[in-house]
TORFIPA-248687 format. One record per residue (C-alpha): residue in three letters; x, y, z. Coordinates in pm, whole numbers, padded with zeros to 5 digits. Layout:
N
+-----+--------+--------+--------+
!   r !      x !      y !      z !
+-----+--------+--------+--------+
! ALA !      X !      Y !      Z !
...
+-----+--------+--------+--------+
end
This chain:
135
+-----+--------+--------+--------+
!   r !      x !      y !      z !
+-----+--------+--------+--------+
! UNK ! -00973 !  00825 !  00179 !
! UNK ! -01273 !  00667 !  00284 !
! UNK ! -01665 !  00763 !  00121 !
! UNK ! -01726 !  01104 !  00130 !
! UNK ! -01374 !  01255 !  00310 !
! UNK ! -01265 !  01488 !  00082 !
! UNK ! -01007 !  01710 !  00327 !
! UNK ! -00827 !  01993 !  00181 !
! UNK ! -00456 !  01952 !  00190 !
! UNK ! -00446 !  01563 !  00073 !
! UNK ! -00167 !  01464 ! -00140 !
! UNK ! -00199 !  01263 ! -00453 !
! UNK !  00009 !  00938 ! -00388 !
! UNK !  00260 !  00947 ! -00633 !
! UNK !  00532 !  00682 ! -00657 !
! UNK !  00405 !  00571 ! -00295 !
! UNK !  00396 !  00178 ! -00272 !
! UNK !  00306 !  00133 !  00035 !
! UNK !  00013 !  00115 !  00246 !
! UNK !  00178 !  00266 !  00588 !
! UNK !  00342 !  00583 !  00410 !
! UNK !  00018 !  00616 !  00260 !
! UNK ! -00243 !  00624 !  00526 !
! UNK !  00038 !  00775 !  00773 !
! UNK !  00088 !  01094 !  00534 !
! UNK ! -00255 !  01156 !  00476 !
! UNK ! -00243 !  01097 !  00088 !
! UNK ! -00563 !  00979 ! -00085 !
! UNK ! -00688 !  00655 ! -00092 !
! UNK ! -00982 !  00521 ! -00298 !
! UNK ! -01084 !  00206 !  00003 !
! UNK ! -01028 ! -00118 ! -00187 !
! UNK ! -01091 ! -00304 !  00175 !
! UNK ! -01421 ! -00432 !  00079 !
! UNK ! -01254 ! -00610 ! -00199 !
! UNK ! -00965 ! -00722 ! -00007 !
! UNK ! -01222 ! -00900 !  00251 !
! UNK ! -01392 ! -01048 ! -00029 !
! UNK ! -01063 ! -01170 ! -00119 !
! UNK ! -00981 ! -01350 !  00225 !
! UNK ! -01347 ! -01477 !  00240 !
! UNK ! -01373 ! -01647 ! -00129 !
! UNK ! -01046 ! -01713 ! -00232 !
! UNK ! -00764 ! -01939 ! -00176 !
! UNK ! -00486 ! -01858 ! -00491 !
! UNK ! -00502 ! -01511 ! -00685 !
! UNK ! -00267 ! -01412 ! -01010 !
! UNK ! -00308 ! -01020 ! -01011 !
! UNK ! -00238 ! -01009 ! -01387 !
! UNK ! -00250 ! -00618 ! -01442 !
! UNK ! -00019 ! -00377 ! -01679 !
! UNK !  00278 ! -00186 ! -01483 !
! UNK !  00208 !  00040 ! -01232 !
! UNK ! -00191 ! -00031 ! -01158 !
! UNK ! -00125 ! -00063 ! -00754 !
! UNK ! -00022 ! -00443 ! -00733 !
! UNK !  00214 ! -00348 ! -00497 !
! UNK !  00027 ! -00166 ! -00287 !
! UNK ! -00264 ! -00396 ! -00260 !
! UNK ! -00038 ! -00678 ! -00168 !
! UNK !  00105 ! -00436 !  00133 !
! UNK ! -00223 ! -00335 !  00253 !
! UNK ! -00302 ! -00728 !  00256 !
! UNK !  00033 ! -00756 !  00429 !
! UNK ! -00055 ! -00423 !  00702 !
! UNK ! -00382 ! -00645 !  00752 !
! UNK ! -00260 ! -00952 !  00840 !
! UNK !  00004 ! -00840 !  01055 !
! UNK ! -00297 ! -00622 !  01207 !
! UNK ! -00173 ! -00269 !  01174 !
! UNK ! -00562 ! -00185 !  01267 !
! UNK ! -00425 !  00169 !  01286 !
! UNK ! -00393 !  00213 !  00962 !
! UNK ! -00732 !  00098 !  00869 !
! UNK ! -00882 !  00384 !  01047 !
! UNK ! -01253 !  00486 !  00888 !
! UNK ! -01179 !  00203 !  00599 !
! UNK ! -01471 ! -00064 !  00552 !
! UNK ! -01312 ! -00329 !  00674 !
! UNK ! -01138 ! -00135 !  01043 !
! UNK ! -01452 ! -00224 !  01227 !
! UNK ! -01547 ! -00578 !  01066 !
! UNK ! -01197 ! -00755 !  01140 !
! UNK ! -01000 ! -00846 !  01481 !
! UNK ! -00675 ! -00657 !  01478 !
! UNK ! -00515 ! -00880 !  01752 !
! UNK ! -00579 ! -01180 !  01544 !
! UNK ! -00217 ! -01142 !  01364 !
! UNK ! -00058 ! -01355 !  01052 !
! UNK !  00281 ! -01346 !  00964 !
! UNK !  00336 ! -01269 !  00609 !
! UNK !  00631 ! -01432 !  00386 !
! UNK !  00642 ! -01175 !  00041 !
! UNK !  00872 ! -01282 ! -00227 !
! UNK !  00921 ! -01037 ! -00493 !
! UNK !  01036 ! -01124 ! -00814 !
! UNK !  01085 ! -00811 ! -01015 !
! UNK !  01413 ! -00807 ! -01085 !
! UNK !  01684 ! -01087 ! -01160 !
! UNK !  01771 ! -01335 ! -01427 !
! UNK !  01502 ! -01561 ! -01471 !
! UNK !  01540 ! -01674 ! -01775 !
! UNK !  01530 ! -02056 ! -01734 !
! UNK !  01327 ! -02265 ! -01486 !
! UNK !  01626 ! -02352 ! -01293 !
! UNK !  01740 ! -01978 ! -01224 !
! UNK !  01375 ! -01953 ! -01123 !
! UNK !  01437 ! -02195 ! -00863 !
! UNK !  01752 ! -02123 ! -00756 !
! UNK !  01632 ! -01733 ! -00679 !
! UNK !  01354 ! -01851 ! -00494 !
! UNK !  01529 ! -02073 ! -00241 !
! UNK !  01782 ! -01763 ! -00196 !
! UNK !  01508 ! -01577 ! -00146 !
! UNK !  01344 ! -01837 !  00133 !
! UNK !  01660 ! -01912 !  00349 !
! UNK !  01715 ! -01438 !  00331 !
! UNK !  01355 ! -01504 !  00514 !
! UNK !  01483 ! -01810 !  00714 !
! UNK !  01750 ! -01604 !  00860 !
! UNK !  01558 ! -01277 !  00932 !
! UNK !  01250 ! -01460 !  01129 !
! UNK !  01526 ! -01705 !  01256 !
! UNK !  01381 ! -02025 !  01138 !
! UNK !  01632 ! -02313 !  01201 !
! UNK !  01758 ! -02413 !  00868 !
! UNK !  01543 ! -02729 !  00748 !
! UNK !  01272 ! -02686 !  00955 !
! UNK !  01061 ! -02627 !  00653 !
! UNK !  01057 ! -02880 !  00404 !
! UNK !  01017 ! -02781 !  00059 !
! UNK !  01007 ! -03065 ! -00236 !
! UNK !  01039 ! -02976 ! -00617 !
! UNK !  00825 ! -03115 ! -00840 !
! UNK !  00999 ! -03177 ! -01167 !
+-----+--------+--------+--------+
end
């Protein structure tokens, strides 16, 4: 939902996490783009520290729908008309929220698992990333 758009028939979006399924079903949407461009612009590392269910999910897919320009979606948003939607970014998301990570070593285990799932799917050739662990 974007400024003033208040159309009849909009759905709350309840338990919907991401940004496609949002914009795509016509729920509302308070526009968080002109935060997300301040983001890009000022930023290089973020920790979204926030309590359980305050949208960190679905800010980091609308970051994700942006960089892989789904300029579609950002229809009558802030930032639809101040960005270049064929300038395109591939996006690597690694999602921790459930598994045993209970020592630093399970940690790091999970995470190359995780790494060489995304190797496979974008079919990287095994090792042609290096990665080093600093102990």
């Amino acid at each position: 939902m974007s400024g003033g758009d208040h159309k009849a028939g909009r759905k709350l979006p309840i338990g919907i996490q991401t940004f496609r399924e949002l914009r795509e079903e016509g729920h509302y949407y308070a526009d968080k783009t002109p935060h997300i461009e301040r983001l890009i612009a000022e930023g290089k590392h973020y920790f979204l520290s926030r309590p359980r269910r305050f949208g960190k999910s679905l800010l980091l897919d609308t970051i994700k729908e942006l960089f892989e320009g789904a300029g579609e979606l950002f229809r009558g948003l802030h930032i639809h008309d101040r960005r270049d939607w064929e300038r395109r970014h591939p996006v690597l998301r690694l999602s921790f929220g459930g598994g045993d990570f209970s020592s630093r070593e399970r940690l790091e285990l999970a995470a190359l698992a995780r790494l060489d799932d995304l190797e496979r799917l974008h079919n990287v050739a095994p090792g042609a990333c290096t990665c080093s662990s600093s102990s």
